[in-house]
C-alpha positions as CSV (number, residue, x, y, z in Angstrom):
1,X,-35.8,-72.9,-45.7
2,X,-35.7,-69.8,-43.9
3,X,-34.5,-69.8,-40.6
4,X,-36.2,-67.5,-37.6
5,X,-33.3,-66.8,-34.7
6,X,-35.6,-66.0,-31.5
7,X,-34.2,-64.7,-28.1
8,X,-35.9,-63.3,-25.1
9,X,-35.5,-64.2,-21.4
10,X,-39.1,-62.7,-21.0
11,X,-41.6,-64.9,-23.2
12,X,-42.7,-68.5,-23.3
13,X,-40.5,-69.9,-26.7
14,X,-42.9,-72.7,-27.3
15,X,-45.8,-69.4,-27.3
16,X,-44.1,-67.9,-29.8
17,X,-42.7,-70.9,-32.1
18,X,-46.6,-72.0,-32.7
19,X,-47.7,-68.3,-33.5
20,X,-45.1,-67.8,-35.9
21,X,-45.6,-71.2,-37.8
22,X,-49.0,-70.6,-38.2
23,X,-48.3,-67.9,-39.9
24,X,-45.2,-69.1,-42.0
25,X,-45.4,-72.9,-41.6
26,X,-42.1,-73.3,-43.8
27,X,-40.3,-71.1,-40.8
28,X,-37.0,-72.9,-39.4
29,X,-37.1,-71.7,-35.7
30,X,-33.6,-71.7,-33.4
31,X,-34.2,-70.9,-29.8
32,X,-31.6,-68.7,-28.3
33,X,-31.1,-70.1,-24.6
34,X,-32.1,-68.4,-21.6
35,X,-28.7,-67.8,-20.0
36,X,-26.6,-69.0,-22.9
37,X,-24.1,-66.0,-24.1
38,X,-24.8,-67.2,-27.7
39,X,-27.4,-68.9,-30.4
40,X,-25.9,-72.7,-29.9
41,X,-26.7,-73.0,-33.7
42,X,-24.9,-72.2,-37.4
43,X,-24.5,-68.5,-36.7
44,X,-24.2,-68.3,-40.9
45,X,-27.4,-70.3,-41.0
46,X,-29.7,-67.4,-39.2
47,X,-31.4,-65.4,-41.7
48,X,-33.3,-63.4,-39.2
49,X,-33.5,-62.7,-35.4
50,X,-37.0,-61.3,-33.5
51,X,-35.2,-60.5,-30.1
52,X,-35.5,-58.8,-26.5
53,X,-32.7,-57.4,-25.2
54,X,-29.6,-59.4,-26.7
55,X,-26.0,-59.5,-25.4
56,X,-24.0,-57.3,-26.9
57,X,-21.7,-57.7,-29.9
58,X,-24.1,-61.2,-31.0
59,X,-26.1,-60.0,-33.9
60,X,-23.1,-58.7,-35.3
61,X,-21.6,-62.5,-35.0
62,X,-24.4,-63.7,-37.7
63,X,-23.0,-62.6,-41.2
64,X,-26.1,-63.9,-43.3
65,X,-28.7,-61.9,-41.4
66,X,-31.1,-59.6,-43.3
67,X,-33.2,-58.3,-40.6
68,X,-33.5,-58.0,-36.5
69,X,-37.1,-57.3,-35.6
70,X,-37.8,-56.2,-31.6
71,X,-40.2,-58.3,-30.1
72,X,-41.3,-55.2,-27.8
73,X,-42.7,-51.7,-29.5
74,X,-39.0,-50.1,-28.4
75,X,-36.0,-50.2,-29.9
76,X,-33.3,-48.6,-27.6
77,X,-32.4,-52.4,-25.9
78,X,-31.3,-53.8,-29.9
79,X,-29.1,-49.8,-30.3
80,X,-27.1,-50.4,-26.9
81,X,-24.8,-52.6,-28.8
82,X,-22.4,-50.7,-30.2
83,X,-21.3,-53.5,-32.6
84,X,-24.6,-53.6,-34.1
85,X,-24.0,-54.8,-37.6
86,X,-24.2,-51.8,-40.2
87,X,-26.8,-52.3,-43.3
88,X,-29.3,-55.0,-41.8
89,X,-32.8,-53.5,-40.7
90,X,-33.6,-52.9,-37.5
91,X,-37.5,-53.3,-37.6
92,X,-39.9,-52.1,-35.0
93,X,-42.8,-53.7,-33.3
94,X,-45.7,-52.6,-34.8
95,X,-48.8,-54.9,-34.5
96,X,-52.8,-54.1,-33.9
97,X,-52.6,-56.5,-30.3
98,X,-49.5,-54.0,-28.9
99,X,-51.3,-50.8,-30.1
100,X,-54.6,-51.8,-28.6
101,X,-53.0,-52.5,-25.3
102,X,-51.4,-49.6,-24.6
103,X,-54.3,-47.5,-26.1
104,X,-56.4,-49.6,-23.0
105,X,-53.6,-48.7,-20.5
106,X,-53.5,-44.8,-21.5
107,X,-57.2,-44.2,-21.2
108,X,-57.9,-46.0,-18.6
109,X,-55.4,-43.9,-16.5
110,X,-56.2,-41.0,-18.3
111,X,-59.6,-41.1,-17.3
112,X,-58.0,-42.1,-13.7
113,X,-56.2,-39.1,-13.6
114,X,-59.2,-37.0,-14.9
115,X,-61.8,-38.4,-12.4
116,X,-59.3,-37.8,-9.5
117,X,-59.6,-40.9,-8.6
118,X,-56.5,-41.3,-6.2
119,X,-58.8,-38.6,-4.4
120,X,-61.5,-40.8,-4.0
121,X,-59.1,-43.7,-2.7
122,X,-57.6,-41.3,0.0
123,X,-61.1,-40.4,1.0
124,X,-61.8,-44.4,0.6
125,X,-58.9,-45.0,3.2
126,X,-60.5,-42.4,5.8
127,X,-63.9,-43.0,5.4
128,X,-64.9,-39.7,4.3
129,X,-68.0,-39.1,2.0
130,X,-67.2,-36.0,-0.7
131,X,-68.4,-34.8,-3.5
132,X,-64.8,-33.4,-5.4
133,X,-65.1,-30.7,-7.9
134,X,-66.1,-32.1,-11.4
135,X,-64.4,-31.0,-14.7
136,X,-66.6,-31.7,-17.8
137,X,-64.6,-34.1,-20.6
138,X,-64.6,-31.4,-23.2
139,X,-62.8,-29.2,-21.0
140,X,-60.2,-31.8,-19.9
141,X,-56.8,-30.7,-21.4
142,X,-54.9,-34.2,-22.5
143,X,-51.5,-33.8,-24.4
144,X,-50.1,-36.9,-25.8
145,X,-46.1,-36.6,-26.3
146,X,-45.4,-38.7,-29.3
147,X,-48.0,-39.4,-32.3
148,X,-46.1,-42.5,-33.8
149,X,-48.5,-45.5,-34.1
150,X,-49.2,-46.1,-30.4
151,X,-49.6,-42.1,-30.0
152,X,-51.6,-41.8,-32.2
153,X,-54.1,-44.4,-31.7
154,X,-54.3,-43.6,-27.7
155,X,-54.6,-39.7,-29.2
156,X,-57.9,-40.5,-31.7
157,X,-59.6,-42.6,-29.0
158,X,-58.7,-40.6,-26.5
159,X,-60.9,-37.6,-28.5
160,X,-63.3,-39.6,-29.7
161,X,-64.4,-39.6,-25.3
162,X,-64.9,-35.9,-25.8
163,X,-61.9,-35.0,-24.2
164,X,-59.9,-31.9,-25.2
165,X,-56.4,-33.7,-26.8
166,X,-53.6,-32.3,-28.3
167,X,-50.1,-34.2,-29.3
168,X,-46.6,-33.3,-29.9
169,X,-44.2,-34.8,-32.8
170,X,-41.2,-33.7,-34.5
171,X,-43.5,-33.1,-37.9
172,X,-47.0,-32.3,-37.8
173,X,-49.8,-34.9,-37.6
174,X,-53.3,-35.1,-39.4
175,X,-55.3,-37.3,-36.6
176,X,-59.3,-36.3,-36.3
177,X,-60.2,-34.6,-33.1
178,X,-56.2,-34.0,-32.2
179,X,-54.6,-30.6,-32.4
180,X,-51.3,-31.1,-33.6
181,X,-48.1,-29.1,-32.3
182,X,-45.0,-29.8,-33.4
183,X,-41.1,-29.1,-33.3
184,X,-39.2,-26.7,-30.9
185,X,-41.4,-24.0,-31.7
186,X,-44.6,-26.1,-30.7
187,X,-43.7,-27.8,-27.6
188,X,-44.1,-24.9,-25.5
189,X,-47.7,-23.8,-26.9
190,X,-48.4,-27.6,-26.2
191,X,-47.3,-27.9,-22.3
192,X,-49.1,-24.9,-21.3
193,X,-52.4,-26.3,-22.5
194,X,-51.5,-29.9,-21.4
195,X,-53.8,-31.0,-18.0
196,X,-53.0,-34.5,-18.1
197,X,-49.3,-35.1,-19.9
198,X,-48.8,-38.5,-21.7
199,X,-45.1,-39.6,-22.4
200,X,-45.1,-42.3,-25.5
201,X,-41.8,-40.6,-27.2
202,X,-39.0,-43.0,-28.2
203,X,-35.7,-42.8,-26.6
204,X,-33.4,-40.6,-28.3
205,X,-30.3,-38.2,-27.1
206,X,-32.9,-35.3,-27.8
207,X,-35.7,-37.2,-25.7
208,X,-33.7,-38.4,-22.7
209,X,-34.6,-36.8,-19.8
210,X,-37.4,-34.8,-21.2
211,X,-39.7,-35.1,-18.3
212,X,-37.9,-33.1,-16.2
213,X,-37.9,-30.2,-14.1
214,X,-37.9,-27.2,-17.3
215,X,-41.2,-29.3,-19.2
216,X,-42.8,-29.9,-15.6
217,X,-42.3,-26.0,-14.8
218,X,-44.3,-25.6,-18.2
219,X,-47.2,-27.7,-17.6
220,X,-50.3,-25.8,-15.6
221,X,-49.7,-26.2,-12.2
222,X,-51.5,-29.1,-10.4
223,X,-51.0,-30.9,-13.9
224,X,-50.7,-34.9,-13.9
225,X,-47.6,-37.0,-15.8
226,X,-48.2,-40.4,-17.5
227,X,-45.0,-41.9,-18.4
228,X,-45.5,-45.2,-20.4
229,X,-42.7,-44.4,-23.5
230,X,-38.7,-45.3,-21.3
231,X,-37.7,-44.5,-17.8
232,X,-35.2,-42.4,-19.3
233,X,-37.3,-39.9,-20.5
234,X,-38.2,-39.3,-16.6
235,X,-35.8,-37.5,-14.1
236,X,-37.2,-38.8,-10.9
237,X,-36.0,-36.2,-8.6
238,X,-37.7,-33.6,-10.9
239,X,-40.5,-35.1,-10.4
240,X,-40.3,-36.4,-6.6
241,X,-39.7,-32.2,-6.6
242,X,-42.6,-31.8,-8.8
243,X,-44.8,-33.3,-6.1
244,X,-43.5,-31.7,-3.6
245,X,-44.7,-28.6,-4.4
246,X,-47.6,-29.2,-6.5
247,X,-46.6,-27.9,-9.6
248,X,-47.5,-31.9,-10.5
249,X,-50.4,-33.3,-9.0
250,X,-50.4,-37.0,-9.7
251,X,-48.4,-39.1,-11.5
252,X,-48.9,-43.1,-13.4
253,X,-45.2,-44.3,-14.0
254,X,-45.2,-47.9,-16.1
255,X,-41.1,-47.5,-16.9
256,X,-38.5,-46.9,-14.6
257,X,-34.5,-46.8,-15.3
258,X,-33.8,-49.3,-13.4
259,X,-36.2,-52.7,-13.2
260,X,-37.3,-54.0,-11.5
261,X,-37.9,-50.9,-9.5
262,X,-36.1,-51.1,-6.1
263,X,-37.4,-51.8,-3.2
264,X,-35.8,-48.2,-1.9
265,X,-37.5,-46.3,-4.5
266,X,-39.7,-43.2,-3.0
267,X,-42.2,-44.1,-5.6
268,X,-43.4,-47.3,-4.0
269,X,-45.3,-45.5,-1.1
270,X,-45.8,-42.4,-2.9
271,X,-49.6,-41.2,-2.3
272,X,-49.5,-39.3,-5.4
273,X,-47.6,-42.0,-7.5
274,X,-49.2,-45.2,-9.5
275,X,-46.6,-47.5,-10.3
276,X,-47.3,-50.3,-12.4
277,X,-44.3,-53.1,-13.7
278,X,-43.8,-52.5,-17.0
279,X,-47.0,-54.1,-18.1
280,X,-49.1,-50.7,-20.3
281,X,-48.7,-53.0,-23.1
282,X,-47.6,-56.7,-24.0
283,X,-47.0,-57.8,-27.3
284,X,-49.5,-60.8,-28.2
285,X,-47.2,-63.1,-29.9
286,X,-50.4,-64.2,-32.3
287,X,-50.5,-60.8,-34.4
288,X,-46.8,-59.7,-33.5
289,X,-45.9,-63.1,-35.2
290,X,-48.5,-62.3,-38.0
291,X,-46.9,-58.5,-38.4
292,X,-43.4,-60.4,-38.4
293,X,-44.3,-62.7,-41.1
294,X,-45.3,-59.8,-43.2
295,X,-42.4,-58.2,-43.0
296,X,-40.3,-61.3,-43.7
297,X,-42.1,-62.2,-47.2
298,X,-42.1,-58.6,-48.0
299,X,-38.1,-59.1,-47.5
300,X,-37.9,-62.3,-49.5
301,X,-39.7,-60.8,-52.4
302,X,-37.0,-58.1,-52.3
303,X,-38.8,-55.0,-50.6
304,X,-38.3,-53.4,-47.5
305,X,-39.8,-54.2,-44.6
306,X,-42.3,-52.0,-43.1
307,X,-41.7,-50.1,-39.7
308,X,-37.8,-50.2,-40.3
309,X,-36.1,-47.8,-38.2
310,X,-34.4,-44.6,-39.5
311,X,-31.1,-45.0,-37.8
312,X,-30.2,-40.9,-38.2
313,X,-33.3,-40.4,-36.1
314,X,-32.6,-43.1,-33.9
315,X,-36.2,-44.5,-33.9
């Protein structure tokens, strides 16, 4: 029997244990405690592990393991550990309920940012009654930073509203609708046309810290900053600067550093901020456990699992 090792201080066990069984009903399934510093279990009895955010130096402690899937789209919480054992998979999260969620979360505020809708609130707040200049869709600039799988399906709907998108990747992209800019050379070209900027890069050493002062001073002035890929990618006092002096308008921020966000943080009471928890997208344990079983038969029957992350790229 294959057994399933499942750890995450965030999600309902009993949730996930019925999703997965539906969709492998031979599935063993050991629950890694909430609180406990280790799997109570056979480590050498654990032939995989779907986790969120595991104690470091663990997963290396289970020498029969083929494959560690994230439960979440990122990866970055499983690559902390520096002891991460060396040949077994590291498989992202890649599943139709996760994509359409954050596709949901990035138009809407897109189309938040777009509409000037914090305007309206503000004028809500004061009771005043005014029309605000109108920019037609098709000459809304959007710029989507990132075109793996959730880029890329907030990028296509996205231009399929009539708005004017264009995304950024390290290789070019082929989506309909999108222009595609790409590499060092690219990334420039792309912030000086991007309106509305929309962060969905994964964390790397070349991506921390992007949205920061040097890509903000890029961006047309008055431009507006959606970050729903890490709160590393963001350097908060370039963009508390930012707003400051309008070179950024607005700004949604779903991912933060440090969460929960503190209570001190400027961002709470920000006029010009939205801050949400964390929430653009959840996994949906029904089709994550469906993608998971996938990748586990694909596994037993001696392939490699889809979505497995290229460890020199770090994503």
């Amino acid at each position: 029997m294959t057994k399933l090792l499942f750890k995450s201080d965030l999600d309902r066990a009993d949730l996930w244990a019925s999703a997965l069984l539906k969709h492998k009903p031979d599935l063993e399934i050991e629950v890694w405690p909430s609180g406990a510093p280790a799997p109570e279990g056979d480590p050498a009895s654990i032939d995989y592990a779907l986790v969120w955010k595991p104690p470091l130096g663990v997963l290396k402690s289970l020498p029969n393991l083929k494959a560690i899937f994230s439960l979440g789209a990122g990866i970055d919480h499983i690559f902390r550990d520096p002891e991460l054992p060396e040949g077994v998979p590291v498989v992202r999260m890649v599943e139709r309920g996760l994509t359409a969620g954050m596709t949901e979360y990035v138009v809407m505020q897109v189309l938040y940012h777009h509409r000037r809708m914090l305007d309206y609130r503000a004028q809500q707040r004061n009771r005043v009654w005014n029309e605000l200049p109108f920019v037609a869709s098709w000459d809304r600039r959007v710029g989507i930073l990132g075109l793996g799988q959730l880029g890329s399906d907030a990028a296509a709907k996205l231009a399929g509203l009539g708005l004017d998108v264009a995304g950024w990747s390290r290789s070019p992209k082929d989506i309909p609708g999108v222009t595609s800019y790409s590499g060092a050379a690219g990334l420039e070209e792309f912030l000086a046309r991007t309106e509305i900027l929309v962060c969905l890069l994964p964390l790397t050493e070349e991506t921390r810290g992007i949205l920061g002062a040097e890509t903000f001073a890029k961006l047309p002035k008055g431009a507006s900053v959606i970050n729903v890929g890490r709160g590393e990618h963001l350097v908060e006092a370039d963009l508390l600067a930012a707003l400051e002096s309008g070179q950024v308008d607005s700004a949604t921020l779903d991912v933060f550093a440090e969460e929960p966000l503190p209570e001190s943080s400027p961002f709470w009471d920000h006029e010009r901020v939205i801050v949400t928890p964390h929430v653009a997208s959840i996994t949906v344990p029904d089709t994550a456990a469906e993608a998971v079983a996938a990748n586990i038969a694909r596994i037993e029957r001696g392939e490699a699992p889809a979505n497995a992350v290229d460890r020199a790229k770090g994503y």
